[in-house]
C-alpha positions in Angstrom: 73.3 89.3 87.8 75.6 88.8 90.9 75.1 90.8 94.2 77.6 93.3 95.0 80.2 92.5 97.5 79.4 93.3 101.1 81.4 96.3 102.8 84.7 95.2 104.6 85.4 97.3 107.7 87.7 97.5 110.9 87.4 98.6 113.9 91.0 100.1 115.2 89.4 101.5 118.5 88.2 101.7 121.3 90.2 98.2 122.1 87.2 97.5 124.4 83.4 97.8 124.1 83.1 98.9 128.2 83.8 102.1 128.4 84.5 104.0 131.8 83.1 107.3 130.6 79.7 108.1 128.6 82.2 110.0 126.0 83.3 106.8 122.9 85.6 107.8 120.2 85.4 104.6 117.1 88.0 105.2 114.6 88.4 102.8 111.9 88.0 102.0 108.3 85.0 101.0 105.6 85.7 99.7 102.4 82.3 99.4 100.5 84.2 97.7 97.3 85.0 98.5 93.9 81.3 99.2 93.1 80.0 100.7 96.4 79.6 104.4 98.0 79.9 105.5 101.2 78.7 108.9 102.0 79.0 109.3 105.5 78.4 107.5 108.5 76.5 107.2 111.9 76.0 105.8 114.7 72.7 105.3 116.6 72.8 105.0 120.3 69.5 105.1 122.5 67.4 106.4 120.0 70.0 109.7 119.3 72.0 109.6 116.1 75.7 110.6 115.8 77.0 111.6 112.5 80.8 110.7 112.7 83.3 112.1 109.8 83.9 109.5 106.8 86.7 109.8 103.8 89.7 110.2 105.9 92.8 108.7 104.5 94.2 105.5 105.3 97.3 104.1 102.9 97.0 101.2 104.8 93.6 100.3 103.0 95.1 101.3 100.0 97.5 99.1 99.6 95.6 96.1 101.5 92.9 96.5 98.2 94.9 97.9 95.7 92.5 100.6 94.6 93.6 104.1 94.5 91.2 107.0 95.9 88.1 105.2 96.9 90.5 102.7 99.4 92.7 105.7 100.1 89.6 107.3 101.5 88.0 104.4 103.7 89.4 106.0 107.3 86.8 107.5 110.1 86.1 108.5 113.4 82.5 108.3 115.4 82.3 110.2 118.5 79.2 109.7 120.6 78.6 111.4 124.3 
């Protein structure tokens, strides 16, 4: 039996990892693969966790993989105060 393939992601912003105020916006994308699931995602950040918004569309996944809905559906975005 093989081991499923591990979750390709990107991370489109913030372009820098120093913020200048406490407020971060992370928008990007998360592909688990043909065989994964992704429900929803978080973010943990001294000790609090952040539930960000996960499904949003991105054609640009799509197309990069090639496979309909679940690529369609890889975009989101993680705000943490």
């Amino acid at each position: 039996m093989t081991a499923p393939a591990a979750p390709q992601f990107h991370l489109d912003r913030p372009a820098s990892w120093r913020p200048e105020n406490p407020d971060v916006e992370i928008v990007g994308w998360l592909y688990p693969g043909p065989t994964g699931r992704c429900t929803d995602i978080r973010a943990r950040v001294d000790g609090r966790v952040f539930l960000g918004i996960f499904g949003l569309d991105r054609p640009d996944t799509e197309q990069r993989f090639n496979a309909g809905l679940p690529a369609l559906r890889t975009g989101f975005i993680q705000r943490i105060q």
